[in-house]
C-alpha positions in Angstrom: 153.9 226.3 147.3 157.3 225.7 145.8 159.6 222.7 146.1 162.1 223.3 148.8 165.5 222.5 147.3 169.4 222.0 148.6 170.0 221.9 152.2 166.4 223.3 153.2 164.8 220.0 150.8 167.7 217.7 152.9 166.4 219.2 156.2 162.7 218.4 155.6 163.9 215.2 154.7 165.8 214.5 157.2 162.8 215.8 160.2 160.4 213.5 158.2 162.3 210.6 158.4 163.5 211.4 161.9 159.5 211.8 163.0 158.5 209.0 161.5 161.3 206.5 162.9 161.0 208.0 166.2 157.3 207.4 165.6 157.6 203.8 164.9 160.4 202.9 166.9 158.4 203.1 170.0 155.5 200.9 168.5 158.3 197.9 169.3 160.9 199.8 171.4 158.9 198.3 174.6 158.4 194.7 173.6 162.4 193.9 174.7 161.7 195.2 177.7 158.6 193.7 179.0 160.3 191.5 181.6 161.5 194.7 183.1 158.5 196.6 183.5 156.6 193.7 184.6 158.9 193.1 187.4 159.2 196.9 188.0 155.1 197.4 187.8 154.2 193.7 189.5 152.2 192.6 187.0 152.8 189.8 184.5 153.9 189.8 181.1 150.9 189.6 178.8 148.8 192.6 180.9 151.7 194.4 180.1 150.8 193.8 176.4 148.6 196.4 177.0 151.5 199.3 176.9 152.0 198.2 173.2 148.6 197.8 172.1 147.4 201.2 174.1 149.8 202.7 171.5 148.5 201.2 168.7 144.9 201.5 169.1 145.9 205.6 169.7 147.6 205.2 165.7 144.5 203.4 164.5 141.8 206.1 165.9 144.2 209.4 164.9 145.1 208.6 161.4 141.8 208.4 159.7 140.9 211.9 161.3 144.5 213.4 160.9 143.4 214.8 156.9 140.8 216.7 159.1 142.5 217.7 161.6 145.5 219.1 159.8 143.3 221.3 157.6 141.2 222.5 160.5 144.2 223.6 162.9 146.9 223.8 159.7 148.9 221.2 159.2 152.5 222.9 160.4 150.9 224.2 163.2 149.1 220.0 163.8 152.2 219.0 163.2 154.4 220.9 165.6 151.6 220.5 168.2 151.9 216.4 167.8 155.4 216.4 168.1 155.1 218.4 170.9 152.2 216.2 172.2 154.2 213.1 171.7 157.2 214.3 173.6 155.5 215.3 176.8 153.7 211.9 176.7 157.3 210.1 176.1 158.5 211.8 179.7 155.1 211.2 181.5 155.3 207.2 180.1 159.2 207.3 182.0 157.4 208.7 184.8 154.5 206.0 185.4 154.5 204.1 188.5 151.6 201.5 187.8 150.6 200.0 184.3 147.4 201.6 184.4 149.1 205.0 184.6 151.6 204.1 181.5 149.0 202.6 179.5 147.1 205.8 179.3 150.2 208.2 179.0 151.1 205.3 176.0 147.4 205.9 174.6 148.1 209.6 174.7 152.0 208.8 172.9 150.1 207.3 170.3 147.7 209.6 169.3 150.7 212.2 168.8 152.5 209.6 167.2 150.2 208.4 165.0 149.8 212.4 163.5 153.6 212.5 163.2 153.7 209.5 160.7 150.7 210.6 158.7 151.6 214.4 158.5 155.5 213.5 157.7 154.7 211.2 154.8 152.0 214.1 153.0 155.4 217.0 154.1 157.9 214.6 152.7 155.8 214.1 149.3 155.1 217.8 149.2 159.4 217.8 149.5 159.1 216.0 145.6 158.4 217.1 142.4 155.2 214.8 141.1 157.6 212.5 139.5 159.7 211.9 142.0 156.8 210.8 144.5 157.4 207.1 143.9 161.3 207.3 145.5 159.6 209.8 148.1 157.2 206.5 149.2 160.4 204.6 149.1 162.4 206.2 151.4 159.3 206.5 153.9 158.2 202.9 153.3 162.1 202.2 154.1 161.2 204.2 157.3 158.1 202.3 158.5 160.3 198.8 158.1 163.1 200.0 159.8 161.3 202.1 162.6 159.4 198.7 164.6 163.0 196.8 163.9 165.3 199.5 165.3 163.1 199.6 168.5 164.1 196.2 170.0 168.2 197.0 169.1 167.4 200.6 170.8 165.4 199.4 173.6 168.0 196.2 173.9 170.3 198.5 174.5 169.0 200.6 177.0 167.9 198.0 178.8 171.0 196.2 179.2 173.0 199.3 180.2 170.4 201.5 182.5 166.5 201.0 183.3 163.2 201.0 181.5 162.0 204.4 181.9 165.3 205.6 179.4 163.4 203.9 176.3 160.9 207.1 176.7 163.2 209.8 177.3 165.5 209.2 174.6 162.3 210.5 172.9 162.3 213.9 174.5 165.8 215.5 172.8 164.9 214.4 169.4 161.5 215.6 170.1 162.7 219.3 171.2 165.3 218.7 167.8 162.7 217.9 165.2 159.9 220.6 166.7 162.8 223.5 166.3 163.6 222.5 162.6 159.8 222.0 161.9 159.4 225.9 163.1 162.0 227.2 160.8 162.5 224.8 157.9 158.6 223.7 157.1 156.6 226.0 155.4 153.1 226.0 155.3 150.7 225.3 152.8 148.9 228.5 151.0 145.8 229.0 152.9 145.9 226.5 155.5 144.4 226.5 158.9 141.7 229.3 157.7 138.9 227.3 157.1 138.1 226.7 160.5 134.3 227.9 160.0 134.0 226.1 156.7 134.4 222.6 158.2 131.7 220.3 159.5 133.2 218.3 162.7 131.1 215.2 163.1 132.2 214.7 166.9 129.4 211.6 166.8 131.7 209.7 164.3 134.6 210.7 165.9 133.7 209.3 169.0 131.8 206.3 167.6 135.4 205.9 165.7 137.4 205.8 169.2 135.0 204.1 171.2 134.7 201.0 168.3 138.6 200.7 167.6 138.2 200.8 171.3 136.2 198.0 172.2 137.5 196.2 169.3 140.9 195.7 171.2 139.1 195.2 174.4 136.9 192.2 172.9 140.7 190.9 171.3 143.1 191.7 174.4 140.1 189.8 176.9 138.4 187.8 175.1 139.5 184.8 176.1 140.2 185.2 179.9 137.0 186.7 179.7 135.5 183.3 178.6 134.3 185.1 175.2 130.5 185.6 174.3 129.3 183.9 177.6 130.7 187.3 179.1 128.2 189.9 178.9 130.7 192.5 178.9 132.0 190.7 175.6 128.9 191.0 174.0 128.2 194.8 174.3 132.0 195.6 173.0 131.8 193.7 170.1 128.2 195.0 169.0 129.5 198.6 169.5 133.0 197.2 167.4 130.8 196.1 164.9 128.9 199.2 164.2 130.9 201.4 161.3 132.3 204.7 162.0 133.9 205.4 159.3 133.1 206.0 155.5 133.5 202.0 154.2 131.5 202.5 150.6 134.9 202.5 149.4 135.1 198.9 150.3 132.9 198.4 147.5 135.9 199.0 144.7 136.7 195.2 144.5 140.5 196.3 144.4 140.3 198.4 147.2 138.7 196.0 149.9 141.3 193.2 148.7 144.2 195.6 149.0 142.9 196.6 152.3 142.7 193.0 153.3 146.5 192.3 152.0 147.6 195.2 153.7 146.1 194.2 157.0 147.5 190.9 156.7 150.5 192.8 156.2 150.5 195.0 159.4 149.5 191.7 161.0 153.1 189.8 160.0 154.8 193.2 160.9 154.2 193.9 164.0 153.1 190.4 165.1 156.8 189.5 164.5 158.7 191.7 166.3 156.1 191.1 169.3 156.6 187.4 169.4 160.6 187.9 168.1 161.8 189.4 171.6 159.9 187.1 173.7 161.1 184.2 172.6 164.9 185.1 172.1 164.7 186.5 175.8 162.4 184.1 177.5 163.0 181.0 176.1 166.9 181.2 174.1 168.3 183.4 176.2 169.2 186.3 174.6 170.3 189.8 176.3 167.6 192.4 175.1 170.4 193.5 173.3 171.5 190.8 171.5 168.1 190.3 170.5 167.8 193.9 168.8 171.2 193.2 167.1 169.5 189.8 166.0 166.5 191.9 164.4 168.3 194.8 163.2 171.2 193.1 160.7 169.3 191.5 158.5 166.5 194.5 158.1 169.3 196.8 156.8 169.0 195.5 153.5 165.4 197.9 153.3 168.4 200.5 153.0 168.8 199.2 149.2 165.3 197.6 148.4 162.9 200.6 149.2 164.8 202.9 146.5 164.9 200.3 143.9 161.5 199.6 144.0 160.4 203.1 145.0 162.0 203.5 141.1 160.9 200.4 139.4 157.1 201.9 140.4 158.0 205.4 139.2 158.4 203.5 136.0 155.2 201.9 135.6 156.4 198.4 137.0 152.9 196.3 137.6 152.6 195.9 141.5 151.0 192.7 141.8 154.2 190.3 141.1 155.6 192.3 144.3 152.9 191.6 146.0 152.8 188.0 145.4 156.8 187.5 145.5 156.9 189.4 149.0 154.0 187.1 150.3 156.1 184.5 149.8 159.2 185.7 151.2 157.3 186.7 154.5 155.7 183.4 154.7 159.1 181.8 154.3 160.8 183.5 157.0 157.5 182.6 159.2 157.8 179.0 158.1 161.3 178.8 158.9 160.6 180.2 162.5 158.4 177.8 163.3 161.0 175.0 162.7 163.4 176.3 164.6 165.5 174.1 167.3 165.6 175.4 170.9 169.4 175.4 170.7 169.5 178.2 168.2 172.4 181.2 167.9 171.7 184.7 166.5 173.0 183.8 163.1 170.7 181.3 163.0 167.8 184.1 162.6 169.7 186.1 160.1 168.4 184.1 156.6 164.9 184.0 157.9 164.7 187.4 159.0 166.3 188.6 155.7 163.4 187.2 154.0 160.8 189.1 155.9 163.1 192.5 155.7 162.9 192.0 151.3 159.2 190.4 151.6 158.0 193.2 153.7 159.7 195.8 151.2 158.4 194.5 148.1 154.8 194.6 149.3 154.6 198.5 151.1 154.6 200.7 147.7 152.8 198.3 145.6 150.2 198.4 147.9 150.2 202.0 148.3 149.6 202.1 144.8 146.9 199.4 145.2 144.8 201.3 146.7 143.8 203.9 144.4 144.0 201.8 141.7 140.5 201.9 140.1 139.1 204.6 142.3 137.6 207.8 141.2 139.9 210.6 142.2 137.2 212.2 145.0 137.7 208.3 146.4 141.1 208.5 146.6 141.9 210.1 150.1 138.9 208.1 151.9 141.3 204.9 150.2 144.6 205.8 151.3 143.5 207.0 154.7 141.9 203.4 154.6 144.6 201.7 153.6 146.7 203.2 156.6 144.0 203.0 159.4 144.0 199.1 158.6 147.8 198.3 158.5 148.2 200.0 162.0 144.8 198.0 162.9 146.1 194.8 161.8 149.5 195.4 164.0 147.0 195.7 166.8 144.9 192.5 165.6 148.1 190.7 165.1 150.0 191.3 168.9 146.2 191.0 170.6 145.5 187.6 168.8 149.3 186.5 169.4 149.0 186.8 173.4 145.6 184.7 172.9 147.3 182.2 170.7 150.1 181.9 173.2 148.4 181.6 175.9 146.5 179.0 174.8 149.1 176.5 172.8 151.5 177.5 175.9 148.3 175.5 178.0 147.6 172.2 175.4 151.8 171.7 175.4 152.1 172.4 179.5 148.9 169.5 179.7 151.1 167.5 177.5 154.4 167.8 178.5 153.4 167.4 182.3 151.0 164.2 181.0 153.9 162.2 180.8 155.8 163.4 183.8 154.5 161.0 186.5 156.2 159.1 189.4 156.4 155.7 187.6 158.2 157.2 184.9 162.2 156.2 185.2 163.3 158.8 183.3 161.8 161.8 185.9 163.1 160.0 188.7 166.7 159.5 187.4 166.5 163.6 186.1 165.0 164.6 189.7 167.3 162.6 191.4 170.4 163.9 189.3 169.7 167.5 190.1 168.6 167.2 193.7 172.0 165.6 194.5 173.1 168.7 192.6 171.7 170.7 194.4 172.9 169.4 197.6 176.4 169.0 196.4 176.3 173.1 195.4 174.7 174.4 198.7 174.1 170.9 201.6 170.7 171.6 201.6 169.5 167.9 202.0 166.1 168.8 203.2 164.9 171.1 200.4 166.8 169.7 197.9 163.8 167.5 196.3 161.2 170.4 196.3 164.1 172.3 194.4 164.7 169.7 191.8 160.9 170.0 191.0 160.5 173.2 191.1 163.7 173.0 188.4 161.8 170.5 186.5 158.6 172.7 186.4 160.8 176.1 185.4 162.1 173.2 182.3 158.5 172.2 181.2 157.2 176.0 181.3 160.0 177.3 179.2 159.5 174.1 176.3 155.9 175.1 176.5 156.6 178.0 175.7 159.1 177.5 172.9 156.3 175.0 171.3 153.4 178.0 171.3 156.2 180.5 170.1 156.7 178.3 167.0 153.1 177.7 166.6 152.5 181.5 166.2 154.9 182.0 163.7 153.3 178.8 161.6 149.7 180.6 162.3 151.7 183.6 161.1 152.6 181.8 157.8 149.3 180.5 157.3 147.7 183.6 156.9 150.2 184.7 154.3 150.0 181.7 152.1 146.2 182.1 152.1 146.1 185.9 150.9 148.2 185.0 148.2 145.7 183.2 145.0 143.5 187.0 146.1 145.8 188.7 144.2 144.4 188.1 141.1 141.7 190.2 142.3 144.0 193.1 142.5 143.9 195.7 139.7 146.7 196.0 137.4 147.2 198.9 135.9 150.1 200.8 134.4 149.8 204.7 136.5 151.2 206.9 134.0 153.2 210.3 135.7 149.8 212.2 136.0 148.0 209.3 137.6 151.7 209.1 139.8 150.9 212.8 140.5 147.4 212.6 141.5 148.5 209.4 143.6 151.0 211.6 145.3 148.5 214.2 146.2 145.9 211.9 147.0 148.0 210.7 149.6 149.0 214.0 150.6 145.4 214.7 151.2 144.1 211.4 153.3 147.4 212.8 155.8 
């Protein structure tokens, strides 16, 4: 198949990109606008969680079978039929009346969605000569930073100005946009689709595959409420999480099962931060959903300008590890400095740390593309890259699962704290009680329930600092993981790819999509 060139190459590009953004966008377009739904749906914030994580769990389970899938059905006609998939689900999600009914039209979103950011990245490399593969994985790893960080500014937006259910059907035209120039401007591959009879489907993996990532969640999301392994429930979903569904002999590469691990860790800090992000700007600063986007989306834009350069630094045989390690260290930085924050913050106060995780989380995605073939035999390579992508979308899910827990927890050990030294005797409660009651009745004459105000007022004070103090705890459990994975890089494999090795990279990764 020849290389598409001029405005036909710029169109493919630009469909890619869009599909892959649009993609991503709505793994973090809903996290600004929790509060909303749960007040729309009646149910609380963290069971809403469950719209993000549905999502993600749909990404996890579709991209290791999307290689399969797109060479049983073809992979234009896959494509087309995910974007298709994904934009009927995006109306049906605006539609939902109770979480359960979202969280399943999210689940369905996501298994469409997932397809549309494993197919673009094998069409957009297929866009590139062999040499040029390296700035191709630039300009999509630029996409998968900027995708989960223009979701809160979108959905800020929205949500600001109109309702909700608008954050899914902004999907639909884009959706109806990118299918039309995927039916004339896509071409597809010699051969493709035709096999049908030639290929074994092993429906017992596949559904062992959904039914562990399943459980998996389920054993994360409700552990804890559900009192852990004394729960009997518990212990069925994590033995079924625990048994392996998918080809892991790979894992036996030493370089591969450390780059799987650094890029979990990776999806972990991703998606874990702009999960916890938006919560605490809205619930506890008191940011618009808007401003909160805004807050996210300025420092990020410098991906525009770090993807290419080291998409190009790769493409010339730059060794991957001291990106790894450097952007380790930047990520853990900008968790650090989150955790340290006071609760009297602005938005500018955001922008340094968050310009740390925008360059750390750019100078880690190629290298660790890279990574993962890196010592593999070239029949390994598709089973490593399709690997490496089932775990960073799995450690998103790991990371926003084990964050609710985390919260919910610290937000309990500072609320018995804080409320420990709240008592009667104390001079300082009665002189703040007393101040606001008489407030209170100055503003409205309400003598009567003027005292039960001024403690509920108090309360509403000691659950928002509870908050703010297991918001800050997250982000330093955030940076200790980061600071941990970094002395395992010297069990990474450092090896100069040479432009064949680039090539076969390329169309390795081409392959696992």
């Amino acid at each position: 198949m020849a290389t598409p060139k001029g405005f036909a190459k710029f169109i493919i590009v630009l469909t890619c990109i869009t599909a892959a953004i649009m993609e991503l966008i709505d793994t973090s377009i809903v996290n600004v606008a929790l509060t909303n739904i749960s007040g729309s749906l009646g149910v609380n914030i963290e069971d809403t969680s469950w719209i993000i994580t549905a999502y993600a769990i749909a990404n996890v389970i579709i991209i290791p079978l999307t290689g399969f899938l797109a060479e049983y059905f073809g992979r234009k006609k896959y494509y087309i039929g995910s974007m298709i998939l994904f934009t009927v689900a995006s109306y049906l999600c605006a539609q939902s009346g109770s979480l359960v009914e979202i969280v399943i039209w999210r689940f369905i979103q996501g298994i469409g969605g997932g397809a549309l950011l494993s197919t673009s990245q094998a069409i957009l490399f297929d866009t590139f000569e062999p040499k040029d593969r390296p700035i191709a994985a630039g300009i999509f790893g630029m996409g998968i930073v900027l995708g989960p960080t223009l979701g809160p500014t979108v959905g800020g937006y929205i949500i600001d100005h109109a309702s909700w259910p608008l954050i899914f059907i902004i999907n639909i035209p884009i959706g109806i946009i990118a299918t039309f120039l995927s039916i004339y401007f896509i071409e597809e591959k010699p051969g493709e689709g035709t096999r049908k009879k030639e290929i074994h489907i092993d429906y017992t993996g596949i559904l062992l595959l959904t039914v562990g990532i399943g459980c998996l969640q389920y054993v994360l999301e409700r552990g804890e409420s559900e009192d852990w392994f004394n729960s009997r429930i518990i212990q069925v979903t994590s033995f079924v999480a625990t048994t392996p569904a998918v080809n892991l002999r790979v894992l036996g590469n030493t370089n591969l099962a450390f780059t799987t691990l650094f890029t979990f860790v990776i999806g972990f800090g991703l998606f874990t931060s702009v999960f916890v992000f938006p919560i605490l700007a809205q619930r506890v600063l008191g940011f618009t959903a808007y401003e909160t986007g805004l807050t996210l989306l300025a420092p990020t834009l410098i991906t525009l300008v770090t993807f290419p350069v080291i998409g190009k630094l790769m493409s010339k045989g730059f060794p991957p590890i001291p990106f790894v390690v450097i952007g380790f260290l930047f990520f853990a930085l900008y968790a650090w400095m989150n955790s340290r924050l006071s609760p009297d913050v602005g938005r500018w106060d955001f922008y340094l740390p968050l310009l740390f995780r925008a360059i750390g989380i750019s100078m880690v995605q190629i290298p660790l593309i890279n990574q993962a073939v890196a010592g593999l035999a070239p029949k390994d390579y598709p089973a490593g890259i399709a690997l490496n992508n089932m775990i960073r979308q799995l450690g998103g899910a790991f990371g926003i699962a084990l964050a609710n827990n985390y919260i919910s927890n610290r937000y309990a050990v500072h609320r018995y704290h804080l409320v420990e030294n709240i008592t009667s005797e104390s001079e300082m409660f009665y002189e703040r009680s007393s101040n606001i009651a008489k407030g209170i009745i100055a503003r409205s004459g309400d003598v009567a329930g003027a005292s039960s105000k001024a403690l509920a007022t108090i309360n509403q004070v000691v659950d928002r600092q509870a908050y703010y103090l297991s918001y800050l705890d997250t982000f330093l459990l955030v940076t200790v993981f980061f600071l941990v994975m970094i002395p395992f890089a010297v069990f990474l494999k450092a090896k100069k790819q040479s432009p064949a090795e680039i090539s076969a990279t390329a169309k390795a990764s081409e392959d696992a999509h």
